[in-house]
C-alpha positions in Angstrom: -23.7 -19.2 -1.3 -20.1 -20.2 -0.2 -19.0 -18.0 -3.3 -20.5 -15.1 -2.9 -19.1 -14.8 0.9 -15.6 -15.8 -0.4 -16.5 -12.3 -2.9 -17.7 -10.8 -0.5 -14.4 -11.2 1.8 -11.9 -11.3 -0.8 -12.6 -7.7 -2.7 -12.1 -5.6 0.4 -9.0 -7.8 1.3 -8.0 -7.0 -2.0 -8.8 -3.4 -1.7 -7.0 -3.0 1.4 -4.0 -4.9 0.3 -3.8 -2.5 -2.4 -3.8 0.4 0.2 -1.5 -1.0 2.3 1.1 -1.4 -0.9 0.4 2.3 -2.2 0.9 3.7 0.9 4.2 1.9 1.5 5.5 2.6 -1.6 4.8 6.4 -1.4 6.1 6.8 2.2 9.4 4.8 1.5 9.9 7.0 -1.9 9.4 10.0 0.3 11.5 8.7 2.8 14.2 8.1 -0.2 13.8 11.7 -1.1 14.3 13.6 2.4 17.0 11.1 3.1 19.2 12.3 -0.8 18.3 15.9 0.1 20.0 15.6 3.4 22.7 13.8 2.2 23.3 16.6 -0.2 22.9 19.5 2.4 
């Protein structure tokens, strides 16, 4: 029973984790590439 809440709890955790990374990442390579193309303007 304790298991299967612990599941229950950990996949979305795990899920949103994963969101919260992939979002980071994208946004700061974005950032990355407006910040080169200014600094080449």
């Amino acid at each position: 029973m304790v298991e299967e809440i612990g599941i229950r709890i950990l996949i979305p955790l795990l899920v949103f984790g994963w969101i919260i990374v992939g979002a980071y990442v994208v946004s700061d390579e974005a950032l990355q590439d407006v910040l080169k193309r200014r600094a080449q303007e």
